[in-house]
N, C-alpha and C positions, 0 to 999 in steps of 0.2 A: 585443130585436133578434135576428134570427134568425142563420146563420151564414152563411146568401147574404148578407145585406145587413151583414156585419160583414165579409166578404168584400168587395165591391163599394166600402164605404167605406174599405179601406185600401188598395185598388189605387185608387183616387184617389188617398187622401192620400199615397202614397208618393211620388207627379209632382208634390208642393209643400213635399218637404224644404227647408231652407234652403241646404244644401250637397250636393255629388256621397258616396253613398258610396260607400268601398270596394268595389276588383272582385270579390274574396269575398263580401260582404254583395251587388251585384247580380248577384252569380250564382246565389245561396242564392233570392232573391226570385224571380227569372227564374225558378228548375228549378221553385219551390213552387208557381208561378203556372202554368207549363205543365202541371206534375201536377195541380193539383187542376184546371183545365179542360179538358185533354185526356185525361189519365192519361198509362199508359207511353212513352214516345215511340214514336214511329213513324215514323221517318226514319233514313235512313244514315248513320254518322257523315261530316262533311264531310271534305273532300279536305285533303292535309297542308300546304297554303299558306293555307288557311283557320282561322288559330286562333283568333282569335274566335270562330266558331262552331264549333269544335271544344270550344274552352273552354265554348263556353255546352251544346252537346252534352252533352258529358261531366256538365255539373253535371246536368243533366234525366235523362240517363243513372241517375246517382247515385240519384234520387227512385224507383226504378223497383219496384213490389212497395206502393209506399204508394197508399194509397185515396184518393178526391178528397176526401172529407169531414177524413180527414186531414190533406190537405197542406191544404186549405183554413184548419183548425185554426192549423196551423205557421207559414202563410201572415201570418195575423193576428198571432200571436204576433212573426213576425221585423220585421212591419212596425210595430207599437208599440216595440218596442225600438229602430229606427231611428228611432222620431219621438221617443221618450224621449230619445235618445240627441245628434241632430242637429236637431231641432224643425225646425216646419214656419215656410211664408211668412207 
């Protein structure tokens, strides 16, 4: 299986956890997913009543210098451990 499609198959599986995880763990998920398909961000941080997407900002932020093939890598990785972790439906 290639890493597109080892890619592709955990961003599925992650929408059939059995439980919510932690907002550190979807934030990690979030930044890796935005990095490895968009790369660096490219938006302005949002406005200061915005923390949510401040929070989700900041974590994409974070990813910023890593290549998509890698965050793709990391991607995989964080989301096995979440299914290891909290198993799926």
């Amino acid at each position: 299986m290639s890493l597109d499609e080892k890619f592709q198959k955990a961003a599925e599986d992650i929408k059939k956890l059995k439980s919510k995880p932690s907002d550190q763990d979807l934030l990690e998920i979030y930044a890796l997913f935005k990095q490895a398909t968009e790369g660096d961000i490219n938006t302005s941080r949002p406005g200061l009543l915005d923390l949510k997407g401040k929070a989700k900002w900041d974590a994409w932020n974070g990813k910023k210098g890593v290549d998509k093939e890698k965050a793709k890598e990391q991607y995989v990785a964080k989301a096995q451990e979440l299914i290891n972790s909290i198993g799926l439906n």
